[in-house]
BAGUPA-113655 format. One record per residue: residue in one letter; x negated, z, y negated of N, C-alpha, C, CB in turn. Coordinates in pm, whole numbers, plus 32768, in hexadecimal, padded with zeros to 4 digits. Glycine has a CB too. Example, Ala and Ser with C-alpha at 12.3 -4.5 7.8 and 13.67 -1.06 7.14 Angstrom:
<atoms>
a7AD9830C82397B32830C81C27AD8830C814A7B95838981BF/s7AFB82C480E17AA982CA806A7AF683137FFD7A80823C803C/
</atoms>
This chain:
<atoms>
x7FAD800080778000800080007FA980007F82805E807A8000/x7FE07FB27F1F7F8A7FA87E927FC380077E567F8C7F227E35/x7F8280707E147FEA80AF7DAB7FA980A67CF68002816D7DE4/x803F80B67CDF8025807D7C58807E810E7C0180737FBB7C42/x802281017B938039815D7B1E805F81427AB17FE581937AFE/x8108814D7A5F8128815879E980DC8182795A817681977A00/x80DE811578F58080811B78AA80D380EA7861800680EE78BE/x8110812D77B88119814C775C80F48092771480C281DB774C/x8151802976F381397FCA76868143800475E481A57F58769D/x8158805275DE8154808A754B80FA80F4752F81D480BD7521/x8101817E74F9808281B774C7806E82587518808E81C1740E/x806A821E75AA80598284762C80BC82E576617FF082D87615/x814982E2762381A5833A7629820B8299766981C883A4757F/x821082D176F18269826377408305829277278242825F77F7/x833C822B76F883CB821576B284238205773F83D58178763C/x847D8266776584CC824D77F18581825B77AB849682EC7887/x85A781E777F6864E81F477F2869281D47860869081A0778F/x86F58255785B8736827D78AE87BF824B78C8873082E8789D/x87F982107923889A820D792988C381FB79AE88DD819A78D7/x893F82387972899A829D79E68A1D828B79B48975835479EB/x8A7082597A328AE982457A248B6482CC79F38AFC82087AA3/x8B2683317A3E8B4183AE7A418AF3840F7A3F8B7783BE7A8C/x8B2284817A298ADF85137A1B8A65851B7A418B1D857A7A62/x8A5D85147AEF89D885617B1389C884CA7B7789E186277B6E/x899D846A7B38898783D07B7A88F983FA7B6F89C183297B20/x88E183F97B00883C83E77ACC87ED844C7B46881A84337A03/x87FE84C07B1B87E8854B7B7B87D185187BF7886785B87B87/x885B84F07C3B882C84E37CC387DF84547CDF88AA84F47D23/x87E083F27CB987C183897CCF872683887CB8881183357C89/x86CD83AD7C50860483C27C228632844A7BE5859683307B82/x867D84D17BEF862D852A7BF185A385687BE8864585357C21/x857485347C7C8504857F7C9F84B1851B7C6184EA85A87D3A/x84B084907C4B844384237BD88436844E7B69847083907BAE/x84A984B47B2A848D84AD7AB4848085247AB084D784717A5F/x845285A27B1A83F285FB7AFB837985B57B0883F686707B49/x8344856D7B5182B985487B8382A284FE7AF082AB84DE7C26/x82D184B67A9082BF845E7A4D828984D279B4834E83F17A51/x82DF854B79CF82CD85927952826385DB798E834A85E6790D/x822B861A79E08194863A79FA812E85BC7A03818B868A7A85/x814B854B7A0B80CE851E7A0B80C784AA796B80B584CF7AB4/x813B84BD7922815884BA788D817B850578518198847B7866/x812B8564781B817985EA77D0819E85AA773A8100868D77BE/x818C854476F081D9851C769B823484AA768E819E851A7654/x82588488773982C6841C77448344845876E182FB840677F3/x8382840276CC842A842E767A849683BF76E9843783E47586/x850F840876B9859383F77724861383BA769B85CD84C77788/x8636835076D286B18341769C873F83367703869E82C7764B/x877083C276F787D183ED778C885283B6776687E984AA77B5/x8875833C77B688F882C8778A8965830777FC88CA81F077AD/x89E5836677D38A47836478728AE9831078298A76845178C5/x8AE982BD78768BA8824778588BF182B5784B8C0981CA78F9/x8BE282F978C28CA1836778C88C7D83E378C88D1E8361796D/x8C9F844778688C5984C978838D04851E783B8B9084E27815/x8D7E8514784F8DD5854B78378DB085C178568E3485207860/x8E2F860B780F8E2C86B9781B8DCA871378468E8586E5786D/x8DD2876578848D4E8787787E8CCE875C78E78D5B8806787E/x8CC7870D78FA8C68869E792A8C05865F78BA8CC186287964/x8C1E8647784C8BFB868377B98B5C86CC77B48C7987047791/x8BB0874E77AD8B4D87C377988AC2879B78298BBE887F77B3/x8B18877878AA8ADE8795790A8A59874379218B38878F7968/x8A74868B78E28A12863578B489D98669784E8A3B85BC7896/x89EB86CA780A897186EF777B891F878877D689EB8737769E/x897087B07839890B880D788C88AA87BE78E5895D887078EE/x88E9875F7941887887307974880F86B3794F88A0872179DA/x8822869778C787DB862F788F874786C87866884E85C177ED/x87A6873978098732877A77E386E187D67874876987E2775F/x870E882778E286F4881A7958867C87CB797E875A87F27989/x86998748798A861186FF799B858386EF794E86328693799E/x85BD86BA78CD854B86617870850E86F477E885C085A77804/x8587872277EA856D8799775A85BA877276CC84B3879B7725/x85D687B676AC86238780765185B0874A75AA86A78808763B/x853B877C75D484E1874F756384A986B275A7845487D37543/x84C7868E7637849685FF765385218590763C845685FA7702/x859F85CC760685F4856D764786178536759E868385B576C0/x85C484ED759785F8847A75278675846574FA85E28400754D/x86C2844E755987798414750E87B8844475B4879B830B74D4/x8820848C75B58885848C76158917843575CA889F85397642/x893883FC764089DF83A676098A3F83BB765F89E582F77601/x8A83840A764F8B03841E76C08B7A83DA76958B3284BE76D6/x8BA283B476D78C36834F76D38C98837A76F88C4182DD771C/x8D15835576E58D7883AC771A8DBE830577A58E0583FD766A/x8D7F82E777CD8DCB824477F68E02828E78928D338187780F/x8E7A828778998EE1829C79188E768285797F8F7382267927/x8E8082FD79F28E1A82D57A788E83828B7ABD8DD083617AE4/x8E3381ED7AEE8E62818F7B5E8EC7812D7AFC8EBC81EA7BF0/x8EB5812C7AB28F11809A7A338E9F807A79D48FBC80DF79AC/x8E1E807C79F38DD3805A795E8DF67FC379B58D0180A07924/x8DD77F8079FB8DE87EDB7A108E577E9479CE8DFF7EB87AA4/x8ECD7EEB79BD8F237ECB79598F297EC878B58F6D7F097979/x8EB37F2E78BE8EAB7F2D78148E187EF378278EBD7FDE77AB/x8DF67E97783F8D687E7B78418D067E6277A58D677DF6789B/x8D957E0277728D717DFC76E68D0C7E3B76A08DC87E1A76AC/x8D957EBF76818D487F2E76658CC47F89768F8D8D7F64766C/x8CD47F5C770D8C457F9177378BBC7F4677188C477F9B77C9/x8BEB7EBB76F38B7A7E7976F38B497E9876478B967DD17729/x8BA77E8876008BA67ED975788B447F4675638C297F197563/x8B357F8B759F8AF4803A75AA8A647FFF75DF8B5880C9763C/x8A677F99764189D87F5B767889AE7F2775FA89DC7EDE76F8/x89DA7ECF75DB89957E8C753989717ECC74CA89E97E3974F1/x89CA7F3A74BE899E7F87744F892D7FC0749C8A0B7FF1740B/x89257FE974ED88A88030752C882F7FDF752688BE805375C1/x883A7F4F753A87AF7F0D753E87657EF9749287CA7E647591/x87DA7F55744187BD7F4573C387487F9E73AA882F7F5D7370/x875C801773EE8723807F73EE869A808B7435877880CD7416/x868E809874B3861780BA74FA8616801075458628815D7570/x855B8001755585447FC3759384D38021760A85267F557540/x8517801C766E84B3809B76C7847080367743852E813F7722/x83EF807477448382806F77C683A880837842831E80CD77C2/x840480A77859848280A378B984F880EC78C3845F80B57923/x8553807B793085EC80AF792C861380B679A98654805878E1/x8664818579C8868B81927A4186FB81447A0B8699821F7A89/x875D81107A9787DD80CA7AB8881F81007B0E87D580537AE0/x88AA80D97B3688E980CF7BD788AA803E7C1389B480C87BD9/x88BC80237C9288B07FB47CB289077F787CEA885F7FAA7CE2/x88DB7EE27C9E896E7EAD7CA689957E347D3589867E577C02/x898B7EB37D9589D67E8A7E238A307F0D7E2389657E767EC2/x8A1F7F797DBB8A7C7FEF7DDD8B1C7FCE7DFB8A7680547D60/x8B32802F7E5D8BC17FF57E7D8C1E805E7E288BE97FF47F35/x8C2880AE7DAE8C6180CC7D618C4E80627CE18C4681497D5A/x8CBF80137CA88CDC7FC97C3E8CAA7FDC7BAF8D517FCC7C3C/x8CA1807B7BC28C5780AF7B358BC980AD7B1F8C7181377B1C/x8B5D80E87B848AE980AF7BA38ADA80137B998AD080DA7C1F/x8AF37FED7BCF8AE87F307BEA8AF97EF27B4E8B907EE07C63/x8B7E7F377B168B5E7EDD7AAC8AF57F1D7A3B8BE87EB57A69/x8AD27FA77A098A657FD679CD89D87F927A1D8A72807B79D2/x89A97F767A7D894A7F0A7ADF89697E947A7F89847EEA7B9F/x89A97E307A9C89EE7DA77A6789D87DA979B28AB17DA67A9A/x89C97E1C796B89EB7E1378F089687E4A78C78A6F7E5778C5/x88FD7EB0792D88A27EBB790E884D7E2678F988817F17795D/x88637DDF796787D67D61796B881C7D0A790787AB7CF87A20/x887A7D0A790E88C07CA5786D889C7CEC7808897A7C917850/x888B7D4F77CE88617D6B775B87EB7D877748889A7DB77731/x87907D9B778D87077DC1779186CA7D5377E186F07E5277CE/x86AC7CDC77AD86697C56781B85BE7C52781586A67B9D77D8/x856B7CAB781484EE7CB077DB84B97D48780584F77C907736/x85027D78783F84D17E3A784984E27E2D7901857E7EE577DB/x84337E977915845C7EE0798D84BA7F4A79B884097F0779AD/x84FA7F017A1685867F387A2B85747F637AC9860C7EBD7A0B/x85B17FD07AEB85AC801D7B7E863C80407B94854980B27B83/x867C80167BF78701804F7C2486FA80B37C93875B7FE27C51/x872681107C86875481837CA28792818C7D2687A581A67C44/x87BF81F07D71883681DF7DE6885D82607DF5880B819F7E7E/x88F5827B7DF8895182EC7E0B899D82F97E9E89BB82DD7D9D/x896F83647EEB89D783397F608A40837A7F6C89A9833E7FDF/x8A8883167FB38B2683337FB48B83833480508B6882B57F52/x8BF78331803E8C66833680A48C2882B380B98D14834C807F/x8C3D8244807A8C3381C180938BBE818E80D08C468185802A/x8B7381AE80E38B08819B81428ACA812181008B39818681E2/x8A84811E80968A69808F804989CA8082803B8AB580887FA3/x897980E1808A89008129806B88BF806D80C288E0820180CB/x885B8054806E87EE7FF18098876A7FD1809A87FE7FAA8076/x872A7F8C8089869B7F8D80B7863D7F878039867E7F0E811C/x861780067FF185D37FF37F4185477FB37F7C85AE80B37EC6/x852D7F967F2684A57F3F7F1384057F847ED684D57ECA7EA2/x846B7FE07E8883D4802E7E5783F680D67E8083B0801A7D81/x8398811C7E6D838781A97EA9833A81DE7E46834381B77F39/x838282567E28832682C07DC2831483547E1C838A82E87D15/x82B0835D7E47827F83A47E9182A184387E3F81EF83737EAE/x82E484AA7E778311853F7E3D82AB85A27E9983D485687E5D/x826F86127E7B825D86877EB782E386BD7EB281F386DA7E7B/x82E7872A7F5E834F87717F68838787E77EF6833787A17FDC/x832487D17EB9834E88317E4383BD88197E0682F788387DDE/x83A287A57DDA83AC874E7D44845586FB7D9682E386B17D12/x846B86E47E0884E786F47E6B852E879C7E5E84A786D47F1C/x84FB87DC7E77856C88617E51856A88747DE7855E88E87E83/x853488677D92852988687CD085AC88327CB2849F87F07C75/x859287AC7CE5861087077CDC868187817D0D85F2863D7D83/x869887927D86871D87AE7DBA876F88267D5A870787E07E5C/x870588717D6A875489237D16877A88FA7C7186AE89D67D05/x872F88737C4A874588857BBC87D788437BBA86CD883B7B54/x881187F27C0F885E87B27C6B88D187D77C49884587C77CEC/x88D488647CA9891E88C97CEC896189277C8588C489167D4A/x890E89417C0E8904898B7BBF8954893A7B52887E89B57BB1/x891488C17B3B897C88787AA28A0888527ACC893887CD7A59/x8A17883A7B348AC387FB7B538B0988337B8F8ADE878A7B97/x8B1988C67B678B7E88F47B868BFF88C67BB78B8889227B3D/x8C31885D7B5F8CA5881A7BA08CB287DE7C158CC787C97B62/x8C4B87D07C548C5F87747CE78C1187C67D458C1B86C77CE9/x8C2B88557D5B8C25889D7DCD8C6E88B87E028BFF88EA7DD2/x8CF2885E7E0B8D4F885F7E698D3F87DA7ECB8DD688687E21/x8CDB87997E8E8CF987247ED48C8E87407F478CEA86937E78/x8CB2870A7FCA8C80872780538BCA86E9805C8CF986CA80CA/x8BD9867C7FDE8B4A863E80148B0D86627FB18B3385A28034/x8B2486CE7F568AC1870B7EED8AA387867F1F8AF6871A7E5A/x8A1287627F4A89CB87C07FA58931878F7FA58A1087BF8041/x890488177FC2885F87EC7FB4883A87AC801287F888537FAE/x88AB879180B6885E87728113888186BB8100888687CE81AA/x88C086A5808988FD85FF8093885D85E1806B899F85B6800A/x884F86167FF187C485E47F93875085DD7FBD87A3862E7F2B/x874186697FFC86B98653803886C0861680B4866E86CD8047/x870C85C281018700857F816D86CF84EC8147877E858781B6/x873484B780EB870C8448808A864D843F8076876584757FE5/x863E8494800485C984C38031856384C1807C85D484F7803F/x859A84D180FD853C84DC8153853D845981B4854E85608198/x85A8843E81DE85C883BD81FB853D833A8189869283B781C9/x8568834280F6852B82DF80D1847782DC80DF856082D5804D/x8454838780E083E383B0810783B38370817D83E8842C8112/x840D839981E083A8834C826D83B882B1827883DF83898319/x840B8252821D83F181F28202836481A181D5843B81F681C8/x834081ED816182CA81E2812782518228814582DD81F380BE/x824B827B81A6820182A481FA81C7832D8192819982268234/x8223833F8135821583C780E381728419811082AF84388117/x81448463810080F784F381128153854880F58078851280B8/x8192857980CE820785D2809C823485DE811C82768599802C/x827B8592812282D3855581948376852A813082ED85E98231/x836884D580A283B184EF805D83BD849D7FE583A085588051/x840E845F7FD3841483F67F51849A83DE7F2C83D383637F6B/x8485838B7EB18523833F7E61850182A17E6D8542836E7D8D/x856D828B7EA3854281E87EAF85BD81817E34856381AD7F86/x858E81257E0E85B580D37DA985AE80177DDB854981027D28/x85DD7FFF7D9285EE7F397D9685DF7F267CF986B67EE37DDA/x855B7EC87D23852B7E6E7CC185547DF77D14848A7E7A7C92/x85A57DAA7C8785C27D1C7C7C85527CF67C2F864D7CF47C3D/x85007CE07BD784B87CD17BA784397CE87B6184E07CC27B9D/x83BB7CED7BAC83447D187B9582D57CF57B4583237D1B7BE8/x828A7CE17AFF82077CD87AAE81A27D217AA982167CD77A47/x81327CDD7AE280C97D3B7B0E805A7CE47AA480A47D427BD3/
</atoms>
């Protein structure tokens, strides 16, 4: 394996943007990348983008955006209020909020969903990411679900087991709202985890895996 190291096109402080269809997308999907990314960039900055963050889902995306990055690294948070599972209907508008955004930051890279996700809301934030951003390294993400939509990423960011229970508890801890749900559990995440780990033949025994559509070396 070749490995390759993120390097800063502007003045050494690597510019990262974030989007997430929902609440805790970002979280579970590079979590544990974007601890590894803020120890081995202590002056990267975050621009934390979530579509649907109604009621208190809200508060819960401004806990786990600050949770992760700090609230002195996170450049711009944008929470939306867009109905979960109808943004494809209001796409318009969503694409609106993308444009104004490319007004704003041009970042060194952008987490995504990826757009084979079999939730409609992911897929189209994927679809609206590479349309509005045609020139930026871009990494898509993966969330697992009921739907069984999980596939074969292409790149691997290698985690210590640490920096995997770091990911999960900070997890566990910001979204309160979805500890009723059966597959929000530490043992969904860190299997993922570990699964993508012995893919890539980890040392850990442990990674986040991603799809690049498009590379430049």
């Amino acid at each position: 394996m070749v490995k390759l190291k993120l390097e800063s096109v502007t003045d050494g402080a690597l510019k990262v943007l974030c989007l997430g269809a929902h609440s805790d997308d970002i979280e579970i999907g590079c979590g544990g990348t974007i601890l590894r990314l803020i120890e081995e960039h202590p002056r990267c900055t975050f621009h934390w983008v979530v579509f649907s963050t109604l009621g208190n889902r809200k508060a819960e995306a401004q806990r786990g955006a600050e949770s992760f990055v700090g609230s002195k690294r996170l450049e711009r948070t944008l929470f939306q209020d867009f109905k979960d599972g109808f943004m494809p209907f209001v796409g318009s508008d969503v694409k609106a909020v993308f444009e104004a955004l490319k007004q704003t930051v041009s970042p060194d890279l952008i987490f995504t969903h990826n757009r084979a996700d079999a939730h409609q809301d992911h897929r189209l934030i994927a679809e609206l990411t590479w349309n509005t951003f045609r020139d930026h390294f871009i990494l898509e993400y993966e969330i697992p679900k009921y739907d069984g939509d999980l596939g074969q990423p292409n790149v691997f960011v290698l985690l210590e087991s640490e920096v995997c229970k770091k990911k999960v508890d900070l997890i566990l801890n910001a979204f309160a709202s979805q500890r009723s749900k059966r597959w929000f559990e530490e043992r969904t995440f860190l299997s993922l985890m570990r699964l993508r780990g012995m893919e890539c033949n980890a040392p850990s025994g442990h990674a986040e895996g991603f799809y690049s559509r498009k590379l430049v070396l």
